[in-house]
N, C-alpha and C positions, 0 to 999 in steps of 0.2 A: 690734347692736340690730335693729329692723326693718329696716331697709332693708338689710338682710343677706337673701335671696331663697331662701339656701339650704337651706329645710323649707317649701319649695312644696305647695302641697296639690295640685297634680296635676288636679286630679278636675274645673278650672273649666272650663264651655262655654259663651261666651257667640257663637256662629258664630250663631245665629237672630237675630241682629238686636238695636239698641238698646233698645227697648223692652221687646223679654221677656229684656233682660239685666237691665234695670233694677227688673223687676217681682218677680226673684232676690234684691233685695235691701230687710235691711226695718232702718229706725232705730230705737231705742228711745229713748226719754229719760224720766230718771227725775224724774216729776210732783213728788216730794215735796219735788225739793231745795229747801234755802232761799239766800237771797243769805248774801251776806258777814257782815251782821251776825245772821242766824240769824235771824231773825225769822218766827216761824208767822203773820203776814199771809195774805191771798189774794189774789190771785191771786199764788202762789208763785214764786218766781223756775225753776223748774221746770216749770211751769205754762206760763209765759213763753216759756221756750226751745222747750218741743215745738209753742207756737201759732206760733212762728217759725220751726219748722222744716216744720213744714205747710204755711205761708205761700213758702217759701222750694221744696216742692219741686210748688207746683203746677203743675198740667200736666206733670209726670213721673211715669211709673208707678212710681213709689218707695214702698213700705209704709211708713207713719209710724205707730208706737205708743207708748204711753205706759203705764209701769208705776210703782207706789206707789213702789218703793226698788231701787234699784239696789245697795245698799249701800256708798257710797263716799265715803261724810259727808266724810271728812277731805279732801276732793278738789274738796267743791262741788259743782255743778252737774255732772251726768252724764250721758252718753248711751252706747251701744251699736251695732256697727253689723256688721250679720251677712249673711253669704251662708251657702247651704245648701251641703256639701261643701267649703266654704273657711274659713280659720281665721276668728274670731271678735274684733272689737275692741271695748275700752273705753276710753272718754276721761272726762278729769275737767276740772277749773278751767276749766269752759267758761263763757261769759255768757248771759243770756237773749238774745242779740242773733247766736249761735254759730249759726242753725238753716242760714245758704248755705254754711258752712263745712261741717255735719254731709251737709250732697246734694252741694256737691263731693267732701266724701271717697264719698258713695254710690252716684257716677256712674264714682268713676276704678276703685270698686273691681267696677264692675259690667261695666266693660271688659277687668278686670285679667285674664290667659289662665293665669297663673300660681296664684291664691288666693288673693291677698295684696292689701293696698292700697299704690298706690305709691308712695313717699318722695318724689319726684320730681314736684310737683305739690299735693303733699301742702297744706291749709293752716296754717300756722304752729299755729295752736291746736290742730291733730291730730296735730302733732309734737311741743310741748310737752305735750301734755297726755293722752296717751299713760299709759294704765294699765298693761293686760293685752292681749296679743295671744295665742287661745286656741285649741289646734290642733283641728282637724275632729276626732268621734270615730273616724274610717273610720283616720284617718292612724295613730292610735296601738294599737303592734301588740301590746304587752301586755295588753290586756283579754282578760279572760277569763269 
């Protein structure tokens, strides 16, 4: 599984320092989800988690965005968490309350020299809850 290291994306530099590693890295959470009981209310249990997660990485140059649908209904609540040149993660069954969990995982992966974010630190909700981890396109050598 992840914490298996060995399709390293290579490509990560974070030697400039904490800050412009950190500003390398941006969250997504996807606004529309709903809580448990499905309910189209507002402010959305999605809604929730990205105003928690902006809460949770302020005063860190961490990019926090917010998009309509992640597509990951059956999963719940969703978020995203991406470095450029390093593989790509998705988490699900996370709560509106998930957003210090979503910038520890944004800050280990913003140190991480490998591309990877690391098991090892990891928060629980980012181990269970673990979708998709999506390799760089640079890494994959069959496109054509």
């Amino acid at each position: 599984m992840d914490h298996d290291s060995s399709f390293s994306a290579g490509t990560a530099d974070v030697s400039s320092g904490h800050d412009d590693a950190l500003a390398g890295v941006t969250v997504i959470v996807c606004a529309s989800c709903r809580d448990e009981t499905g309910s189209d209310a507002h402010p959305r249990a999605g809604e929730l988690l990205a105003d928690d997660t902006r809460r949770a990485a302020s005063g860190d140059n961490i990019r926090i965005s917010s998009v309509e649908c992640l597509g990951n209904c059956k999963r719940r609540l969703s978020a995203a968490i991406l470095r450029n040149g390093c593989w790509s993660y998705v988490f699900g069954d996370l709560t509106p309350t998930s957003g210090a969990d979503l910038v520890t995982g944004a800050k280990l992966f913003a140190t991480s020299t490998d591309g990877l974010i690391p098991w090892r630190g990891r928060p629980d909700s980012l181990k269970r809850g673990l979708v998709a981890r999506i390799p760089p396109l640079d890494l994959l050598k069959d496109l054509k």
